[in-house]
MIMARKOL-797976 format. One record per residue (C-alpha): residue number from 1; residue in three letters; x, y, z. Coordinates in Angstrom, 1 decimal. Layout:
% residues N
NUM	ala	X	Y	Z
...
END
This chain:
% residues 435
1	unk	58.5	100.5	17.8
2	unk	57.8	102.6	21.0
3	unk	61.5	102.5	23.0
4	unk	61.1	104.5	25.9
5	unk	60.1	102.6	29.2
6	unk	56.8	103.0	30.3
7	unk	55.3	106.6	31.8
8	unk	57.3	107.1	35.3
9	unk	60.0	104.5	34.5
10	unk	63.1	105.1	33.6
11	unk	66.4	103.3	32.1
12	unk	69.7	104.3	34.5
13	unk	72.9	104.4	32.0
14	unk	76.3	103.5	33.9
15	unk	77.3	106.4	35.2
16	unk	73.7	107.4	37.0
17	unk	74.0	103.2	38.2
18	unk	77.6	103.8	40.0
19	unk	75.9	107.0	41.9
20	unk	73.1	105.3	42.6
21	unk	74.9	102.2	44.6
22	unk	77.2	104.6	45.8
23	unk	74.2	106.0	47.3
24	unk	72.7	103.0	48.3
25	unk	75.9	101.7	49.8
26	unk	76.0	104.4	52.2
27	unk	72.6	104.3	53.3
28	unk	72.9	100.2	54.0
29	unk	76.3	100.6	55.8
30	unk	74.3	103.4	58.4
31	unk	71.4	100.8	59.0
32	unk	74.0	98.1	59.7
33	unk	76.0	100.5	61.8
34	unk	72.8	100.4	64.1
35	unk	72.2	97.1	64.0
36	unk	69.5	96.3	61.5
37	unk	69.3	92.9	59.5
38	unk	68.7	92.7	55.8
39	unk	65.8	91.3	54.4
40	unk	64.1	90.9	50.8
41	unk	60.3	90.1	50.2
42	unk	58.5	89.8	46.5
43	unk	57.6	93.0	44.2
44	unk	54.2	91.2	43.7
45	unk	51.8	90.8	46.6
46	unk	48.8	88.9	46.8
47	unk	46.3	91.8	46.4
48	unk	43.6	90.9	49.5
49	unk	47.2	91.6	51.6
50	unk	47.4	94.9	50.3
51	unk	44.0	95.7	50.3
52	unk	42.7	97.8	53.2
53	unk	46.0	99.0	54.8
54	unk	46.6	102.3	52.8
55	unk	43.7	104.5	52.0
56	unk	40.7	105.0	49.2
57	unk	43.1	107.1	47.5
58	unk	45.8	104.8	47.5
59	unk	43.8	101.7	46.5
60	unk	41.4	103.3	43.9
61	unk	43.7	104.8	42.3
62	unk	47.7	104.7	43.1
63	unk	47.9	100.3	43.6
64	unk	48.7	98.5	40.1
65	unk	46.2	95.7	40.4
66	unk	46.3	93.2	37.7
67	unk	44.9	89.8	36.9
68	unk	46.7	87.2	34.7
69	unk	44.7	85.9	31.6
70	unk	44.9	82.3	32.6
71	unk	44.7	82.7	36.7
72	unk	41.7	83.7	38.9
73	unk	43.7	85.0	41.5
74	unk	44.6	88.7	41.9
75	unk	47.9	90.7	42.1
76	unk	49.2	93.9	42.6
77	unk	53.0	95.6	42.5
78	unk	53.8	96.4	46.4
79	unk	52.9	99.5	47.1
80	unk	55.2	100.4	49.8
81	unk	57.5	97.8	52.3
82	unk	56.1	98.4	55.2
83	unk	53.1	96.2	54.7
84	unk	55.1	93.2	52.8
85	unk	57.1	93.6	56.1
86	unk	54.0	92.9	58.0
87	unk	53.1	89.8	55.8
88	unk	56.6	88.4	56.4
89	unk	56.4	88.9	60.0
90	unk	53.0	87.0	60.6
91	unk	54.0	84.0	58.7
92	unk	57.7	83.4	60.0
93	unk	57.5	85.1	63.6
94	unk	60.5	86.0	63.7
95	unk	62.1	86.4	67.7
96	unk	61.7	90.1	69.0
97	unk	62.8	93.1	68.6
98	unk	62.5	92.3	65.0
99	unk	65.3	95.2	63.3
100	unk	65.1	95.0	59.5
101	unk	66.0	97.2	56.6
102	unk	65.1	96.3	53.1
103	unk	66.0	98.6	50.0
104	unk	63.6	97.8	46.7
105	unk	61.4	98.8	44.2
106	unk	57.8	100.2	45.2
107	unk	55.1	100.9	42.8
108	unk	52.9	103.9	42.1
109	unk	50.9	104.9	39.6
110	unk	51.5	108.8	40.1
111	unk	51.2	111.7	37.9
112	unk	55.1	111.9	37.0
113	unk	57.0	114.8	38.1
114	unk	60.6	115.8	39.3
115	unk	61.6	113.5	42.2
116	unk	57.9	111.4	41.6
117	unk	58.3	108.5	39.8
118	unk	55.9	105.5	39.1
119	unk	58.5	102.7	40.1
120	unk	61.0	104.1	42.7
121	unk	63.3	102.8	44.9
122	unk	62.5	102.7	49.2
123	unk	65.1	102.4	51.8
124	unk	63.3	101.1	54.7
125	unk	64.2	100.9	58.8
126	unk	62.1	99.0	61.0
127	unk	61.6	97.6	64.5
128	unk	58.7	95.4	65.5
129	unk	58.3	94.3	69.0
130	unk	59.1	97.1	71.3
131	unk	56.5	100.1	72.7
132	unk	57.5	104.0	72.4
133	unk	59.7	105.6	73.0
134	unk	63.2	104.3	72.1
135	unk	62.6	102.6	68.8
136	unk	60.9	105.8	67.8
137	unk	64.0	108.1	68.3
138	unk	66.4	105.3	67.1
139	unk	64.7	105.5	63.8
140	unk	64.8	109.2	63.4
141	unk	68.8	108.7	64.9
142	unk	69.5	106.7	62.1
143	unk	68.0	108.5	59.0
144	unk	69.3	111.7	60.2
145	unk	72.9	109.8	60.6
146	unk	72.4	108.5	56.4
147	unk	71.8	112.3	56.1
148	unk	74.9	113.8	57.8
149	unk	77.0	110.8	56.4
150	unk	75.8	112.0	52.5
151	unk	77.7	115.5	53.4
152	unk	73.6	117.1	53.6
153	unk	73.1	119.9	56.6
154	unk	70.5	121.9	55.7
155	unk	67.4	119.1	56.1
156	unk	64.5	119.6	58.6
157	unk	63.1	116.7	60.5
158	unk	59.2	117.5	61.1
159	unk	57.4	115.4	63.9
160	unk	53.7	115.0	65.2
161	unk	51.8	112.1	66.8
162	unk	48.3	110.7	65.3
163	unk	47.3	110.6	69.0
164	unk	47.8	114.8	69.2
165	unk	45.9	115.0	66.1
166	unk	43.0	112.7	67.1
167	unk	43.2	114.9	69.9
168	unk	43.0	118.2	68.8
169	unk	40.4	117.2	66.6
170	unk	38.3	115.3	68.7
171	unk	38.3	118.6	71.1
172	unk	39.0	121.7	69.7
173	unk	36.3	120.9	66.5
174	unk	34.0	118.4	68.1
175	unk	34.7	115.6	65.0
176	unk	33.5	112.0	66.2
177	unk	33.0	110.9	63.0
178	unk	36.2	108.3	62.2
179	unk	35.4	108.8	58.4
180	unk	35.0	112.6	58.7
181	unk	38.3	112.6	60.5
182	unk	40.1	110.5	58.1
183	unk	38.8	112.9	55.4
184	unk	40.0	115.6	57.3
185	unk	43.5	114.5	58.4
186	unk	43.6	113.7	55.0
187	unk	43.3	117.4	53.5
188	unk	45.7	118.8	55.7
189	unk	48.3	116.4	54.7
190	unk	47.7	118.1	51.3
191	unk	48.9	121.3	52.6
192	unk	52.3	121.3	51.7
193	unk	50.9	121.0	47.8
194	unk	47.8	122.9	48.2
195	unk	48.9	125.7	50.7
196	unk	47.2	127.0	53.7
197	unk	44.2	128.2	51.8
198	unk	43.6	125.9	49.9
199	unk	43.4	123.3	52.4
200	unk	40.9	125.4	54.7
201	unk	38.7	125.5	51.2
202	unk	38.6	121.9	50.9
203	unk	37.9	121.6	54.2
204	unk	34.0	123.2	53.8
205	unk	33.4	120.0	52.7
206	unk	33.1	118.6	56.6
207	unk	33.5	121.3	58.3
208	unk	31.3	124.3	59.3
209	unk	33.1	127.8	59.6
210	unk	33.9	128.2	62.7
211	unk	35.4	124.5	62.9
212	unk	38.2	125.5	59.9
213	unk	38.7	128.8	62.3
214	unk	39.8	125.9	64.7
215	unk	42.1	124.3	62.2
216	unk	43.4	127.6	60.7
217	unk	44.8	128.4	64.6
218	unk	46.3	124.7	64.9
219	unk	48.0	125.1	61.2
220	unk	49.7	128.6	62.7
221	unk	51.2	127.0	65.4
222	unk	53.8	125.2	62.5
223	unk	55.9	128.4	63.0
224	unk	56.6	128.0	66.8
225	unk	59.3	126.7	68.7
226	unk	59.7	123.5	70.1
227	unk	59.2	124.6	73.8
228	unk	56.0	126.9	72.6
229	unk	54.7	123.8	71.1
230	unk	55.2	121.4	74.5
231	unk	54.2	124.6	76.3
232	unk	51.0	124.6	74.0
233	unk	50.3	120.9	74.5
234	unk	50.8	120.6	78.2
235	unk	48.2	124.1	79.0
236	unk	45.5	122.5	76.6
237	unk	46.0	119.4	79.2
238	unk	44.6	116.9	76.6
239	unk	43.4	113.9	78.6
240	unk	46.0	110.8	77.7
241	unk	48.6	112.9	76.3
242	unk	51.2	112.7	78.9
243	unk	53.2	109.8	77.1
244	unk	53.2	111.7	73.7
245	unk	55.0	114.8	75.2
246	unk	57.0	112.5	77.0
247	unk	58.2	110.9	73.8
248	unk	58.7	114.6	72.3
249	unk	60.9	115.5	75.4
250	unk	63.0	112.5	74.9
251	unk	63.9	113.0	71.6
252	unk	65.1	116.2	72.4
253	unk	67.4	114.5	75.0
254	unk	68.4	111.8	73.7
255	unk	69.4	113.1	70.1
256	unk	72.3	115.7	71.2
257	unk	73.4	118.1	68.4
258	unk	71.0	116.5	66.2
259	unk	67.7	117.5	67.8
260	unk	68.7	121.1	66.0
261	unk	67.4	119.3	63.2
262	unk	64.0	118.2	64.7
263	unk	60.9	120.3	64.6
264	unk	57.7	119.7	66.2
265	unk	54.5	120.7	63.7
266	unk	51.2	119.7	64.7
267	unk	50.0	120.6	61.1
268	unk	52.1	117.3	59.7
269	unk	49.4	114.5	59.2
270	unk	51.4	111.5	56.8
271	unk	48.7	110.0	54.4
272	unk	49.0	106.7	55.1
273	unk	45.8	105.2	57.0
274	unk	47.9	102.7	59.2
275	unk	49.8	105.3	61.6
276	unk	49.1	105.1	64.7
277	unk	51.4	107.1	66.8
278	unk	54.9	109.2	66.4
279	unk	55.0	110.2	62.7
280	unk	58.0	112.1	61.0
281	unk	58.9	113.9	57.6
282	unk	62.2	115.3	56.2
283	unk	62.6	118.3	53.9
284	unk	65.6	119.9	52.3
285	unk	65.2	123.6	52.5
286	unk	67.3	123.4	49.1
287	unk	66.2	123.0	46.8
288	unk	62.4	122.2	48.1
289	unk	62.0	118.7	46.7
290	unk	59.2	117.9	49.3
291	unk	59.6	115.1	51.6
292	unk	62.5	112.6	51.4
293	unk	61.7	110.6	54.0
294	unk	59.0	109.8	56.1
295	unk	57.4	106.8	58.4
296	unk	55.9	106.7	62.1
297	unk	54.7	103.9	64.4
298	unk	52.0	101.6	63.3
299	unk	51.3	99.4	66.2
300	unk	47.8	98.1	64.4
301	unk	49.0	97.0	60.9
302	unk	50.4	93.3	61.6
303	unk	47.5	92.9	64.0
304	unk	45.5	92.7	61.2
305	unk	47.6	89.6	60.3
306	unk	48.0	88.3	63.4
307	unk	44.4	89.1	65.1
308	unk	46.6	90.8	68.0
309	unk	48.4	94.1	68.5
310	unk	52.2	93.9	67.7
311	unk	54.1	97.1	68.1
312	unk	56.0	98.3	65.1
313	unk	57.7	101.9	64.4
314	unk	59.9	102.3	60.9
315	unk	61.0	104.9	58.4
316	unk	61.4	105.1	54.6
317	unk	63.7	107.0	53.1
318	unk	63.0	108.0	49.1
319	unk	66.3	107.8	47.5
320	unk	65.1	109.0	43.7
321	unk	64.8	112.7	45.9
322	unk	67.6	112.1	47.7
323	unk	69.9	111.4	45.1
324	unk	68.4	114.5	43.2
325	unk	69.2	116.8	45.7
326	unk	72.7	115.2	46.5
327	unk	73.6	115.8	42.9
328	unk	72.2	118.9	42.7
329	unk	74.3	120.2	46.1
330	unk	77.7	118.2	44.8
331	unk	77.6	115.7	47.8
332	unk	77.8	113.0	45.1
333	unk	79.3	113.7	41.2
334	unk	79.1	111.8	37.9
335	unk	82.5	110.8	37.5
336	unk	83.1	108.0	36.3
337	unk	80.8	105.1	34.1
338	unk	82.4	102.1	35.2
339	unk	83.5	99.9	38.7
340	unk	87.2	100.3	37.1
341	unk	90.8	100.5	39.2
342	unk	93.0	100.5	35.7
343	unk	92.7	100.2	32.0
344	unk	95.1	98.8	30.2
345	unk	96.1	99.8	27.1
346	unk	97.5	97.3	24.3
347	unk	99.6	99.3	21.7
348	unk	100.3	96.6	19.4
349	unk	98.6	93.0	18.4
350	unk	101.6	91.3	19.5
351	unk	101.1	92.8	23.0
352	unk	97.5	91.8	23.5
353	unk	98.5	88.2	24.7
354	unk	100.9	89.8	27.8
355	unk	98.3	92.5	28.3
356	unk	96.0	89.2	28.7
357	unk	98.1	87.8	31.0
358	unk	98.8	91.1	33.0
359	unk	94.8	91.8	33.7
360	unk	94.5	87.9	34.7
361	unk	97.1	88.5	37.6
362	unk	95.8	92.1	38.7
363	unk	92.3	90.3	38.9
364	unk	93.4	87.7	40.8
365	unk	94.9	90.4	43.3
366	unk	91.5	92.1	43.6
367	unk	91.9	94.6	41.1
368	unk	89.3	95.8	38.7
369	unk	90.9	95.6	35.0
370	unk	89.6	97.3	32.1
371	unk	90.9	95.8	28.9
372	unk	90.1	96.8	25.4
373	unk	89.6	94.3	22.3
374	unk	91.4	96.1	20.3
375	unk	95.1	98.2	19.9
376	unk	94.8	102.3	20.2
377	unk	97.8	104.9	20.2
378	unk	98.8	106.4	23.7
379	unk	97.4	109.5	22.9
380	unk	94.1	107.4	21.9
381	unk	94.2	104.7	24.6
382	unk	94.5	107.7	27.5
383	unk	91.8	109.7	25.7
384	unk	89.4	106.5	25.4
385	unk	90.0	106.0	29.6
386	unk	89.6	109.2	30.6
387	unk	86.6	109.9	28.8
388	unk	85.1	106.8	30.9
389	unk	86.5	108.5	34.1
390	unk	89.3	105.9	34.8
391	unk	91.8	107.7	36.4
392	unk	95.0	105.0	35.9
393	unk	96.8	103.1	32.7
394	unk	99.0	100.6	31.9
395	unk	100.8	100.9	28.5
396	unk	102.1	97.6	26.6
397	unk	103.6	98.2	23.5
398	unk	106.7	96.5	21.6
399	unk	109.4	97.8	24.0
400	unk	107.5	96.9	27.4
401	unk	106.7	92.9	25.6
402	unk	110.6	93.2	24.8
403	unk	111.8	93.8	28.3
404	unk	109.0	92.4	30.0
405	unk	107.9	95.3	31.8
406	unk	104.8	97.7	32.0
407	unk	104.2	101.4	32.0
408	unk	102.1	102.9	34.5
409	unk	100.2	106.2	34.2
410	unk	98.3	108.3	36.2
411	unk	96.1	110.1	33.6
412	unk	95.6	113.0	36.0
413	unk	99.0	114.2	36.7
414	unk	100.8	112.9	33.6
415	unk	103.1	111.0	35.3
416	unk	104.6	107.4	34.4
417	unk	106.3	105.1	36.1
418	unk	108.3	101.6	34.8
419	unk	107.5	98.6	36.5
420	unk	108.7	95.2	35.9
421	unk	105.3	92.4	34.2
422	unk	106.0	90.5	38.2
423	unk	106.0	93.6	40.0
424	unk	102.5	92.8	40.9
425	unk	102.2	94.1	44.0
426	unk	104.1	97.1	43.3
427	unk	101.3	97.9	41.0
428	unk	98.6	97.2	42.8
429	unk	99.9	99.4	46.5
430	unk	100.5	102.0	43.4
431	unk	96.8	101.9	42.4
432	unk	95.8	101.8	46.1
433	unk	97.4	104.6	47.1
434	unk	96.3	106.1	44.3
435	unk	92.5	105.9	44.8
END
């Protein structure tokens, strides 16, 4: 029998599971702090609401589509949440601005690699209802705020607009063509995989020579500065384009200190067919992960629900990456492989029934009591609880059932204290101050 989970899946033991909700925790609490509502929709979609939204790559080959034996109809694993988010917000109209966050399971079938994963977990921000610009900057506030509250610094938050893009395209290399232009946007959103080059090779596929010249100066300008950039965009004098610099300016403004941490590229693209205006990345400079986060503003994607134009911006942060590259710069450790306050530790049989007793009354005062089914030495019992990362014990043996008392430890130090079995709350503000 075949035990491993299936390609791209994988099995989390405890102590990956605490760091994960640790993680998760942390990311919730940010969205919260800004005002965002929880929400939860199904891991199966109807497929005709999937299809269409993301892409000939995405559908042809990255959906799981399936069909049950003894039903007609057919399914698919969502793909991402922002399009189940568009489902739910056509059939219950909810009153606007609509702020959610949802944190589940997406489905890809990807080639597996480090940090790419076949089902992965998305941490999503959204706000439906409201135009440009504010909701755009209040999304990359917040995932820049779940960054600095991690303990990351060294992350890069990349910006463009689909409007600059179908801009510079339209003009500078004469493309009319909405499928050529797809096809196009679409190989230079390979470019972080493929490099420079090999994105102006693919590109002789639609475009002449002098055409991927154009595209080859536009890539370059990834290296300037903010203000070269807006200095760039306001000399071409790109007809419509005032709001989009606008929005860029803003940003700048309104973020503070954390608009170090945003850089304008005109080369980013996102991959996603449904974006419609702002669109952002996030990189680590280390280690280079690729992006952990991405999104933009799709003001066309629950029209296609709805038969009318509802405004929407969101972001999505991917926490398998994130956690990778938390672990791997210490923000977050392996500790421990249980939720656990104290473990108790019975020394002989005849203690077990007050060790019973002592774990009911810590539980009932909110602590979390680990207690074993069976009797172990001291030197034992400590080496069994620190081995599972619990940092506190509580010793019963014949003496302490005797005189009715306990003996606490704090595994770390070494140190023990007597307490009397009622001293309950003298235990627990021990514990407390402890953690």
């Amino acid at each position: 029998m075949f035990l491993n989970p299936p390609k791209g899946m994988r099995d989390f033991p405890p102590k990956e599971k605490i760091i994960r909700d640790k993680v998760f925790r942390k990311i919730e609490r940010v969205f919260q702090r800004f005002g965002f509502e929880p929400m939860e929709t199904p891991i199966v979609e109807m497929w005709d609401v999937l299809k269409g939204k993301y892409g000939d790559e995405a559908e042809n080959r990255l959906i799981w589509r399936f069909k049950l034996p003894y039903s007609d109809k057919e399914f698919a694993l969502r793909y991402d949440l922002t399009v189940p988010l568009a489902r739910y917000f056509s059939k219950y109209k909810p009153s606007i601005p609509f702020k959610r966050y949802q944190i589940g399971q997406v489905y890809r079938y990807e080639d597996p690699q480090k940090g790419r994963y076949r089902e992965f977990y998305q941490c999503d921000v959204d706000v439906v209802g409201v135009e440009e610009p504010l909701p755009d900057i209040e999304i990359l506030d917040v995932v820049s705020s779940v960054f600095e509250d991690l303990g990351l610094r060294n992350y890069v938050i990349k910006i463009n607009d689909r409007r600059v893009l179908k801009k510079i395209f339209e003009e500078s290399l004469g493309v009319k063509d909405e499928r050529i232009m797809l096809e196009v946007l679409r190989t230079i959103d390979k470019l972080d995989k493929i490099g420079k080059d090999g994105v102006l090779r693919e590109l002789e596929k639609y475009l002449s020579k002098e055409k991927i010249g154009n595209v080859s100066q536009i890539l370059e300008t990834s290296s300037f500065k903010n203000e070269e950039i807006l200095d760039f965009l306001e000399k071409k004098k790109f007809e419509n384009l005032e709001k989009v610099i606008e929005l860029f300016k803003t940003c700048m403004d309104l973020l503070g200190s954390k608009s170090d941490k945003i850089k304008i590229d005109l080369s980013l693209v996102r991959g996603l067919d449904y974006y419609t205006g702002m669109i952002y990345e996030v990189v680590v400079t280390e280690p280079k992960i690729g992006s952990i986060s991405g999104g933009g503003r799709y003001d066309n994607l629950i029209g296609m629900f709805v038969g009318k134009k509802i405004p929407a911006v969101g972001g999505s942060i991917g926490v398998e990456r994130l956690i990778d590259v938390c672990v791997e710069q210490g923000v977050v450790k392996y500790e421990t492989d249980m939720f656990c306050d104290v473990g108790i530790i019975p020394l002989t049989k005849e203690g077990m029934s007050q060790c019973w007793r002592l774990a009911d009354e810590l539980r009932r005062n909110d602590l979390s009591v680990f207690l074993p089914y069976k009797t172990f030495s001291p030197r034992e019992g400590i080496k069994y609880f620190e081995k599972k990362g619990i940092k506190y014990v509580i010793l019963i043996g014949k003496e302490e059932v005797e005189t009715k008392t306990i003996t606490f430890q704090n595994i770390e130090k070494g140190l023990r204290k007597k307490y009397r079995f009622d001293e309950i709350d003298k235990i627990k503000k021990e514990v407390r101050s402890l953690s």
